[in-house]
C-alpha positions in Angstrom: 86.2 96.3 94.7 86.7 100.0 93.4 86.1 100.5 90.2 90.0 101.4 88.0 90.6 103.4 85.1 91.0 99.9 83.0 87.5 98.5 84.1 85.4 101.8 83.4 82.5 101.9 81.8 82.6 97.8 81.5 79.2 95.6 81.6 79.1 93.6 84.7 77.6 93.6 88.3 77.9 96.7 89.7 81.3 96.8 92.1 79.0 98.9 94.7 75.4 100.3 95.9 74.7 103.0 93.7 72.8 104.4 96.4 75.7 105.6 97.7 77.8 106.2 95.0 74.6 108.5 94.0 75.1 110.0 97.8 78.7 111.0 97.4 78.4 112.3 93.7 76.3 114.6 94.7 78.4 116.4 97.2 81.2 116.8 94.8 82.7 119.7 92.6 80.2 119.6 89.3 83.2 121.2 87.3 85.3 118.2 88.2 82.7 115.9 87.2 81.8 117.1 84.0 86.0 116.3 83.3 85.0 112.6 84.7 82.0 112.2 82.8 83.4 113.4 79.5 86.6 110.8 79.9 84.0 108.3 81.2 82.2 108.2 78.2 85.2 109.4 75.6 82.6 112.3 74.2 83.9 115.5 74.2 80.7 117.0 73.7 79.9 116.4 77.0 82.0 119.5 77.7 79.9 121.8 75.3 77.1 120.8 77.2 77.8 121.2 80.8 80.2 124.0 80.5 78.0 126.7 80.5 75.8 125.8 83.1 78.9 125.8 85.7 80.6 128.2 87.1 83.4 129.1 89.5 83.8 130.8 92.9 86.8 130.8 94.7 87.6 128.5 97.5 91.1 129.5 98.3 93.6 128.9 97.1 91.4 126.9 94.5 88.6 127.5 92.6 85.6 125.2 93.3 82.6 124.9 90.5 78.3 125.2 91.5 75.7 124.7 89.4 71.9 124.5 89.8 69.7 121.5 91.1 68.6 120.1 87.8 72.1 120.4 86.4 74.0 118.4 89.4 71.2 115.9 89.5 71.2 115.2 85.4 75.7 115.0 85.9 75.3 112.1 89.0 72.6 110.3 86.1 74.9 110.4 83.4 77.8 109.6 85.6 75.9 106.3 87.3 75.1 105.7 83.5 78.2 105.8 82.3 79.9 103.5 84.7 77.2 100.6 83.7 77.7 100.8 80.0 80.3 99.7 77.8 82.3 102.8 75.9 81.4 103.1 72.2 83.6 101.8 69.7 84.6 105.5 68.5 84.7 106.9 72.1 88.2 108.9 72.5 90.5 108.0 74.9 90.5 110.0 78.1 94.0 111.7 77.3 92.9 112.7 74.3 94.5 116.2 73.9 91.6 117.6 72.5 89.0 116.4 75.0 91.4 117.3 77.8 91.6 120.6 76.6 88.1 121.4 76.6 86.9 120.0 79.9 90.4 121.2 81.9 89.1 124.8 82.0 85.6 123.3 83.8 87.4 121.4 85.8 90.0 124.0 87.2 87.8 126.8 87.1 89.9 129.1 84.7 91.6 129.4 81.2 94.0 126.6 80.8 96.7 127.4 78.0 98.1 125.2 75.3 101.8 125.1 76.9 99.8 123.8 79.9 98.3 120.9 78.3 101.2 118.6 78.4 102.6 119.0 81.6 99.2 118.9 83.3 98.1 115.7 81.4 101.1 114.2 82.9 101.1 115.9 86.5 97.4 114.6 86.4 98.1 111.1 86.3 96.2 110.5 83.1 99.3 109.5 81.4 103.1 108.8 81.8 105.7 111.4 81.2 106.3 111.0 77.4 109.2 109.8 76.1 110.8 112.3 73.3 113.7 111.1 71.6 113.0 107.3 69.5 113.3 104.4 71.5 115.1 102.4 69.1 118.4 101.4 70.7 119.1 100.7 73.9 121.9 100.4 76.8 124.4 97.6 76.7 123.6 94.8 78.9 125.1 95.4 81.9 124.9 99.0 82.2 123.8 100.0 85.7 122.6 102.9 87.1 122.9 103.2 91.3 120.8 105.5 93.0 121.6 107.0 96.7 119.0 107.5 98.9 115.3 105.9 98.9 113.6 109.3 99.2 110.8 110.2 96.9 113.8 111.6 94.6 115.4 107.9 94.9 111.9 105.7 94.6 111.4 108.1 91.6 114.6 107.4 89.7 114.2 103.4 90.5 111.0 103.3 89.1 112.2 105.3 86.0 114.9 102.6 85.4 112.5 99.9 85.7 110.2 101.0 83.0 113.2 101.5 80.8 114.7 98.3 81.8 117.7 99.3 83.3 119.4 97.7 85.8 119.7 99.5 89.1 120.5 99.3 92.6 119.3 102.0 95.6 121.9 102.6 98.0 120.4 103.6 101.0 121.6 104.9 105.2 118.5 103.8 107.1 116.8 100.4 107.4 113.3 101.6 105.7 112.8 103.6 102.3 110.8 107.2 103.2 114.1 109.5 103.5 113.0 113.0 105.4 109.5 111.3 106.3 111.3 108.1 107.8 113.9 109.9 110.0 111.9 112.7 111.1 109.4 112.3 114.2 108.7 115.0 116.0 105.5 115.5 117.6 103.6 117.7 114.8 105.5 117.0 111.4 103.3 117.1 108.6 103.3 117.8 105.2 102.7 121.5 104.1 102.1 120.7 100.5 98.2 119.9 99.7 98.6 116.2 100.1 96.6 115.3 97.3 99.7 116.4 94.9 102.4 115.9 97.1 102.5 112.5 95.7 103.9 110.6 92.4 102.1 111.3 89.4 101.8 107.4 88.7 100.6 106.6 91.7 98.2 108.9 93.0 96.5 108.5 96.1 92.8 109.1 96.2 92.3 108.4 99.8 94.3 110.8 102.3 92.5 111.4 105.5 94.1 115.1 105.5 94.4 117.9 103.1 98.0 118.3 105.1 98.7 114.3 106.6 100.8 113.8 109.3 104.8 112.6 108.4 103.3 109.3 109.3 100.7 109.0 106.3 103.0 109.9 103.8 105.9 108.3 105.0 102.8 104.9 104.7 102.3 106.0 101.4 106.6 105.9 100.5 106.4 102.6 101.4 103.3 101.4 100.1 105.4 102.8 96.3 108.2 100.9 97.2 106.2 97.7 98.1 104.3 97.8 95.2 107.0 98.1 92.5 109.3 95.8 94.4 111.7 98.1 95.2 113.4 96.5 98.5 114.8 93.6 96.3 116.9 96.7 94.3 117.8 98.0 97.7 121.2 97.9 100.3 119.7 99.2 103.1 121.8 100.4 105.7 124.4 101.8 104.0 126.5 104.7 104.0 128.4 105.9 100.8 131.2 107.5 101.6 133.0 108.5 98.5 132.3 108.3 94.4 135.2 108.6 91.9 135.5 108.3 88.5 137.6 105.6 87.1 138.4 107.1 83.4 139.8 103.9 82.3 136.6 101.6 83.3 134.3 104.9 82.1 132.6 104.2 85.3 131.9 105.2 89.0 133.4 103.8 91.4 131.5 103.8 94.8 133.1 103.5 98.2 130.5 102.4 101.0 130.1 101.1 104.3 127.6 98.5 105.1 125.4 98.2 108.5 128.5 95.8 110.3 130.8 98.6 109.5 132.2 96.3 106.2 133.9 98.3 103.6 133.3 97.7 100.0 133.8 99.4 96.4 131.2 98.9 93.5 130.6 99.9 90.5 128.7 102.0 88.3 128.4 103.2 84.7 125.7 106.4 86.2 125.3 107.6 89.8 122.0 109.4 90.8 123.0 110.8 94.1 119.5 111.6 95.5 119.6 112.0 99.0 118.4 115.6 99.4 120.5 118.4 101.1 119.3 119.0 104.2 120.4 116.0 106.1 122.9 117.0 108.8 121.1 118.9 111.9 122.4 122.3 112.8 123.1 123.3 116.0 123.4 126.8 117.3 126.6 128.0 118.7 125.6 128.9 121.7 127.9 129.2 125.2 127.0 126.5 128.0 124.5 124.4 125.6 126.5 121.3 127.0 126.1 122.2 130.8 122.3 122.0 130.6 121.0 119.4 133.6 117.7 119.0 131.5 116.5 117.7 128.2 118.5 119.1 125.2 116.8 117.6 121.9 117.3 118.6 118.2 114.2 118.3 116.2 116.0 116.1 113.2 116.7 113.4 116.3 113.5 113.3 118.2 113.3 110.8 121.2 109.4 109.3 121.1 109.8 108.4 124.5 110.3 112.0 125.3 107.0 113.0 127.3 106.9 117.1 127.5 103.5 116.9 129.8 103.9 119.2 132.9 107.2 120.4 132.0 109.1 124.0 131.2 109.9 124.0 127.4 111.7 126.0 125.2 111.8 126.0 121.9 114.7 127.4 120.1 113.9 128.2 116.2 110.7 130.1 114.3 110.8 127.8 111.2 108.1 125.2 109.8 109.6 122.4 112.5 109.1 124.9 115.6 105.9 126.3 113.8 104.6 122.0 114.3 105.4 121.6 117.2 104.7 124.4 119.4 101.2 123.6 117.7 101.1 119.7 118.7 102.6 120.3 122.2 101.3 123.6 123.3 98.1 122.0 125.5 100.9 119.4 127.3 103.4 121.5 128.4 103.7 124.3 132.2 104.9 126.9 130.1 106.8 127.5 126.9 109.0 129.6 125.7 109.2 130.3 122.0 113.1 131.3 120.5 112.8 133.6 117.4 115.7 134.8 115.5 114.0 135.9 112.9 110.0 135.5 112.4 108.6 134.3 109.0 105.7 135.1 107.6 103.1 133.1 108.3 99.7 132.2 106.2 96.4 130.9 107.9 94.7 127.7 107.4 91.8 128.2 105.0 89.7 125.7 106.1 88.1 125.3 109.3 89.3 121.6 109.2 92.2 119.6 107.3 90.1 116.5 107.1 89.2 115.2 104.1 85.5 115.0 103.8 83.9 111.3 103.8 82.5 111.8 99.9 86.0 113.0 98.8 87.5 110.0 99.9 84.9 107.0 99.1 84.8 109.0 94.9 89.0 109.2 95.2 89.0 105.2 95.4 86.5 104.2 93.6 85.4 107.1 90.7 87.8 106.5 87.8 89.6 110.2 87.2 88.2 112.1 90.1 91.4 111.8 91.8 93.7 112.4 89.0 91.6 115.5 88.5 91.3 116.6 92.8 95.1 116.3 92.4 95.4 118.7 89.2 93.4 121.3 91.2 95.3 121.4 93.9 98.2 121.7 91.7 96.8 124.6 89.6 95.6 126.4 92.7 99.1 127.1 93.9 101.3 126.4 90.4 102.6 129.3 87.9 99.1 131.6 88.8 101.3 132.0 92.0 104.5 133.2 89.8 103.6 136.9 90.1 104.0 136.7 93.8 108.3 135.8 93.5 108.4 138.6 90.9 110.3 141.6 91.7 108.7 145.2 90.7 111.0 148.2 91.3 108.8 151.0 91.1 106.1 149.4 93.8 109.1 147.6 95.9 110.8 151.3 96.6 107.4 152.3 98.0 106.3 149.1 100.0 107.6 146.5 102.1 106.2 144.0 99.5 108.0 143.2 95.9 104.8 143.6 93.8 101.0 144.0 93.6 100.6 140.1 93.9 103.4 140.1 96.8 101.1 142.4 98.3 98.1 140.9 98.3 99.8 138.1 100.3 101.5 140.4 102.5 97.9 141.9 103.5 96.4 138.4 104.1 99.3 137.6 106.6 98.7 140.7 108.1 95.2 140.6 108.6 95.8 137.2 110.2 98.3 138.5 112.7 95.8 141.1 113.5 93.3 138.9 114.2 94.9 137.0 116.3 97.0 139.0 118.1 95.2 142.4 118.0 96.6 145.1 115.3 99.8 147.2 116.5 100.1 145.0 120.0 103.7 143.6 121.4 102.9 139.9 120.2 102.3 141.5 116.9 104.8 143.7 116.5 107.3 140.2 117.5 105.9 138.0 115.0 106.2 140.6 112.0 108.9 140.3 109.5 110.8 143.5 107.9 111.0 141.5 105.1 108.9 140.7 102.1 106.4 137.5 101.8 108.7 134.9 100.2 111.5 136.1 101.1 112.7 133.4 102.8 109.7 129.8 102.9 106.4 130.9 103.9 105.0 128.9 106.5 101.8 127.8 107.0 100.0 127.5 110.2 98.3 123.8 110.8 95.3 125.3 113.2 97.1 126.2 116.4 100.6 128.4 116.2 99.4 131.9 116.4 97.1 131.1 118.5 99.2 129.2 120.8 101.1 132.0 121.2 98.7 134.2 122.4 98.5 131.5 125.4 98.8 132.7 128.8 101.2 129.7 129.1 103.6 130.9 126.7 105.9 133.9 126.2 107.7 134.4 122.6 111.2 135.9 123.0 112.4 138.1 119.8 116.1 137.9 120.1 118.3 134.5 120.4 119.3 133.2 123.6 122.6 134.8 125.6 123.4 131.8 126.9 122.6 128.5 128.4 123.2 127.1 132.0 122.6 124.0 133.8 119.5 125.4 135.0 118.2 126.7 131.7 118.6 130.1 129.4 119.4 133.2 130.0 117.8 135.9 127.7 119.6 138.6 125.7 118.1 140.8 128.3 119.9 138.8 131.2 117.1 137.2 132.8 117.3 133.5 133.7 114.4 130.9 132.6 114.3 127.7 134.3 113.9 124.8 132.1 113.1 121.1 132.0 113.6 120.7 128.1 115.3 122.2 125.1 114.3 121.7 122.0 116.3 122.8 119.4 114.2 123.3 116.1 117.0 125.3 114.3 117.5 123.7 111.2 120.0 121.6 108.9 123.0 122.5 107.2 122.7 123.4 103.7 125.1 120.4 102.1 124.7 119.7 98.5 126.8 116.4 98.8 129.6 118.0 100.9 129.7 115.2 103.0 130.3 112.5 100.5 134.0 112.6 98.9 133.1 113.0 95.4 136.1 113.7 92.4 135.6 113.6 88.8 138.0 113.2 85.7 141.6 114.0 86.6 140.4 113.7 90.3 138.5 116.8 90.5 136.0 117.2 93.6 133.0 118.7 93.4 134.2 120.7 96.5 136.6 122.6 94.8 133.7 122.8 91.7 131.3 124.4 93.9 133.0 126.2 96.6 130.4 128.3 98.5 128.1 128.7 95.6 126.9 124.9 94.3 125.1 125.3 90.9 124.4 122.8 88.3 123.0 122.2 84.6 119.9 120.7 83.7 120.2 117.0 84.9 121.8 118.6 88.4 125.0 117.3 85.5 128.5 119.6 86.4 131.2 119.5 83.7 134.1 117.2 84.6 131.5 114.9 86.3 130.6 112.2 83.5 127.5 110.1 83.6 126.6 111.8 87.4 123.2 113.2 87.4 122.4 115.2 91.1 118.9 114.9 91.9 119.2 117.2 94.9 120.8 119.8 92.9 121.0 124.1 93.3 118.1 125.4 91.7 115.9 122.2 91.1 113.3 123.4 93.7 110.1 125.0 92.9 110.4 128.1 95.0 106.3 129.6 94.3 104.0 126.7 93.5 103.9 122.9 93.1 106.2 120.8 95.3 109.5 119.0 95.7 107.6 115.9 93.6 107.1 118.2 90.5 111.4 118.9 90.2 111.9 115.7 91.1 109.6 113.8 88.1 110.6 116.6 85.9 114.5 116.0 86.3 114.1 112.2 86.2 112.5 112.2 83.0 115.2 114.5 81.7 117.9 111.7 82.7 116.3 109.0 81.2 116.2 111.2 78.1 120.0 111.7 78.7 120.6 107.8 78.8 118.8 107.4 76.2 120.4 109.6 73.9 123.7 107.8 74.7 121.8 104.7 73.8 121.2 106.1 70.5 125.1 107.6 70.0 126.6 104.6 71.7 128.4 106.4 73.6 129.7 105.4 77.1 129.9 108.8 78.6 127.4 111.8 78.7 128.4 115.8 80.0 127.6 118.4 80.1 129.9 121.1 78.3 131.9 124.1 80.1 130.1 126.5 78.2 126.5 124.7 78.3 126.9 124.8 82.1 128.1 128.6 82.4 125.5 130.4 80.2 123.1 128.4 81.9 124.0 129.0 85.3 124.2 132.5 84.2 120.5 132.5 82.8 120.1 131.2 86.5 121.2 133.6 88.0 119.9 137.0 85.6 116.3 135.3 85.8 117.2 135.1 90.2 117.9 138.9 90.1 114.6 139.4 89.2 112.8 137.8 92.3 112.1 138.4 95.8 114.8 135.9 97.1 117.5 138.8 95.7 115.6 141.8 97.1 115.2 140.6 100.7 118.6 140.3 102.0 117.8 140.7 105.9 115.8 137.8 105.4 117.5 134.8 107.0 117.3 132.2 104.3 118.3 128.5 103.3 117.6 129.5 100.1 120.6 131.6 99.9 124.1 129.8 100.1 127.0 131.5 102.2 128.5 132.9 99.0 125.3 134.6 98.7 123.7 132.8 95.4 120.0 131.3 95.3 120.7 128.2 95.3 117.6 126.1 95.9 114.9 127.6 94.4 114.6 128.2 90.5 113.7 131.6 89.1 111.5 129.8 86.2 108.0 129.5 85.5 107.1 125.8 86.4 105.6 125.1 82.8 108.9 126.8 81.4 111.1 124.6 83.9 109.0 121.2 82.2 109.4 122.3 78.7 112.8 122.7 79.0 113.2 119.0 80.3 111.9 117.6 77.9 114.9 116.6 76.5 118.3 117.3 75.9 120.2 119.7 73.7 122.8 117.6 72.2 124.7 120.5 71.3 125.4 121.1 75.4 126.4 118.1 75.7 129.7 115.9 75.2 129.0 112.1 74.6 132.2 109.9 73.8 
């Protein structure tokens, strides 16, 4: 059985050959385990005396540690050491702030600052997101919280209630937990976050087979979360809410819903987490005769998996991550293809020649106590707020260049190189796939292996304008030619709806509609004023828009509500909100700090990000350690409790 964090270091019969735990040590990053060794044994000095024989190269977009012979053999001794002998009595545990803070900067390969220490001690796994305010009163029995939508936002906030003890109930539209990774099947989706910390930070996985997995591994791993903590049992699956309002005289929710047989009912709550995400309802592109194709017409978001695309004429209509996938999983199937772009992104290669995770990396993540808490960390810190520079806007360099910035540039050069290299510098292909607009400006996207190279494929033309027009025999091009088609596949997106679709109204019977108009925004808590004890977990501006991943707003949010309910434990109050004032000067902070980045300073860049009023919306301008710190809890003074 692997060895845990609980049974390190115990006496007893060893729980596998140390042959070949000696095998796979020694393949591994000797930065990362002089981190494992020093939490193994609980003696920060192990830090002083490995740190200076390591050091760092980089291994994009990480930095991976080397050391000499003698050093790595003397680090797999100790290690083997340490997991056959008890701890000492006056070992320190292996969150200790002090020891983290010395072995963090070996095992990240750079300077690690004290704001950092917190939030990475949690990200890391090595301990729980810390409560703040005193625990020493608590709900009312009977208070319930009910989530919608058993996403990772929605698994997150269920298991945040458990620990607290609070009741709860997830409200959820399909018959399985997952969200996006359950309903979504193309051929080619896959996760374009590193997966080793595109996952919870209590329950990390040490053994992906991909550094990128396939929608089908992480949607396994959703449901492995759920099964583990029991979540189904909590769960209406199947169900479609359809309207929340607030019932001033119960000071609660009340939820309208429809169940799988097409029953009605109304519930109650005393908080709603609405945490179904907002991109949810598939877009379509106005375009004339799209009904009076004789063919295949498909949208991405509703993929058929009986749908066999061998020997057939394809289109694709749509440049984004989706079409990016799939023209890479289907490009050796189909006759020809025909690639739609509106728009092109920019586009970053794959750094490694594979995305399998190497044999050694896998057998330490389930068995080495730490090593995967700290493979996750640097993956994190590879990408996290080192990448901030790159959002930043700098006038002076951005009236003179294309990019925003020196570290926009830098980016900008590596995506050219790349289309160089693949398509030749200053050829047609090239000069198709190039954006006019500056990295970031609207989601980078990056390649899984195949897309540039596909194509270049003598099998495939890429078309830089939208279609004309469609016909019952295909398209017909901007420039008026006609292209016979068997299939369409429309990879063009989802409508941006932050809740639109649910009929949501507030004290006095205010809708969050008429709130928002074409411009949603939100306090901390995704918490609007007028919308008591309503925390949106798919909020504007909850998004880390330069590092990290949709996990990292999510955790960060949730603890902030349970701070929230917690602080109305302590007032006994019935209601929490936020104040008018709170959420303006915030919103505006928001918005001062957006001015600032690339998302404001690229406006031919066609953009989710950007809502149709023409505010950032999903994306927040902060530093992610900023963003943490100021979750940590709430300011009482922005907030009305009665």
């Amino acid at each position: 059985m692997p060895v845990t964090t609980e049974s390190s270091g115990a006496a007893g019969p060893d729980p596998y050959d140390v042959g070949e735990l000696r095998a796979n040590l020694r393949q591994a990053d000797p930065g990362v385990l002089v981190a494992v060794l020093a939490q193994l044994t609980g003696d920060p000095a192990v830090a002083d005396r490995f740190a200076p024989k390591i050091t760092h190269v980089p291994d994009p977009p990480e930095q991976a540690g080397v050391t000499d012979p003698e050093t790595a053999a003397q680090l797999v001794d100790e290690i083997v050491t340490a997991l056959r002998t008890p701890r000492r009595a006056d070992a320190v545990p292996a969150d200790d702030l002090d020891l983290f803070a010395r072995v963090a900067p070996v095992a990240l390969g750079g300077e690690v600052g004290p704001e950092y220490l917190g939030l990475l001690l949690e990200q890391g796994g090595f301990q729980p997101s810390q409560p703040v305010l005193p625990r020493t009163a608590k709900l009312p029995a009977g208070f319930r919280v009910v989530i919608i939508g058993a996403g990772i936002a929605g698994i997150t906030a269920a298991l945040a209630c458990a620990d607290a003890s609070i009741e709860y109930q997830i409200i959820e539209r399909n018959d399985e937990v997952g969200g996006t990774w359950y309903t979504t099947r193309y051929p080619g989706i896959g996760v374009d976050t590193p997966s080793a910390y595109y996952s919870l930070s209590r329950d990390i996985n040490g053994d992906w087979s991909s550094y990128y997995p396939q929608g089908a591994e992480y949607q396994a791993y959703l449901v492995s979360v759920a099964d583990k903590n029991d979540l189904r049992k909590h769960t209406r699956f199947g169900t479609e809410v359809e309207a929340l309002w607030w019932q001033e005289r119960r000071r609660q929710w009340q939820i309208h819903s429809v169940g799988p047989d097409g029953t009605r009912d109304v519930s109650y709550a005393n908080v709603v987490i609405p945490a179904a995400g907002y991109l949810n309802r598939p877009r379509w592109p106005e375009l004339a005769g799209r009904e009076t194709f004789s063919g295949i017409s498909i949208h991405s978001a509703h993929w058929d998996p009986e749908l066999d695309l061998t020997g057939k004429r394809v289109a694709i209509i749509g440049a984004g991550c989706t079409a990016v996938q799939i023209v890479d999983a289907c490009v050796d199937q189909v006759a020809h293809l025909t690639v739609f772009q509106r728009q092109p992104h920019w586009v970053a290669p794959r750094r490694r020649a594979s995305d399998d995770v190497p044999a050694y990396q896998r057998w330490l993540g389930t068995r080495l106590p730490y090593y995967a808490n700290w493979i996750r960390l640097k993956s994190y810190w590879g990408t996290a707020d080192n990448n901030y520079p790159v959002i930043l806007h700098d006038p002076q360099w951005a009236a003179e260049h294309l990019s925003v910035s020196p570290a926009n540039d830098v980016l900008l050069r590596m995506c050219l190189d790349y289309i160089d290299r693949v398509f030749g510098a200053g050829s047609e292909l090239a000069r198709k796939v190039t954006p006019d607009f500056a990295p970031y400006g609207k989601r980078i996207i990056r390649d899984p292996g195949g897309y540039y190279a596909a194509l270049a494929r003598e099998h495939v033309d890429v078309e830089a304008r939208e279609p004309a027009r469609v016909n019952q025999a295909g398209i017909v091009t901007a420039d008026g030619r006609q292209i016979d088609l068997d299939v369409i596949i429309y990879a063009t997106g989802y409508y941006l709806d932050f809740l639109s679709t649910v009929d949501i109204r507030g004290r006095d019977g205010k809708k969050l509609t008429d709130e928002w108009g074409d411009a949603p925004r939100a306090y901390r808590g995704g918490m609007v004023p007028g919308f008591p004890n309503m925390f949106i977990s798919s909020a504007p501006n909850y998004s880390p828009g330069h590092g990290a991943g949709h996990n990292f707003g999510v955790e960060v949010m949730v603890h902030y509500v349970m701070e929230c309910l917690q602080l109305m434990a302590l007032r006994r109050a019935t209601t929490v909100e936020v104040t008018q004032r709170a959420y303006e000067e915030y919103v505006a902070d928001i918005d001062a700090l957006m001015a600032g980045t690339v998302w404001c300073h690229t406006p031919s860049a066609h953009t989710y990000y950007r809502s149709g009023g023409g505010r950032i919306v999903t994306a927040f301008p902060y530093r992610l350690v900023d963003f943490w710190r100021d979750h940590r809890a709430p300011s009482e003074e922005d907030l009305e409790l009665r």
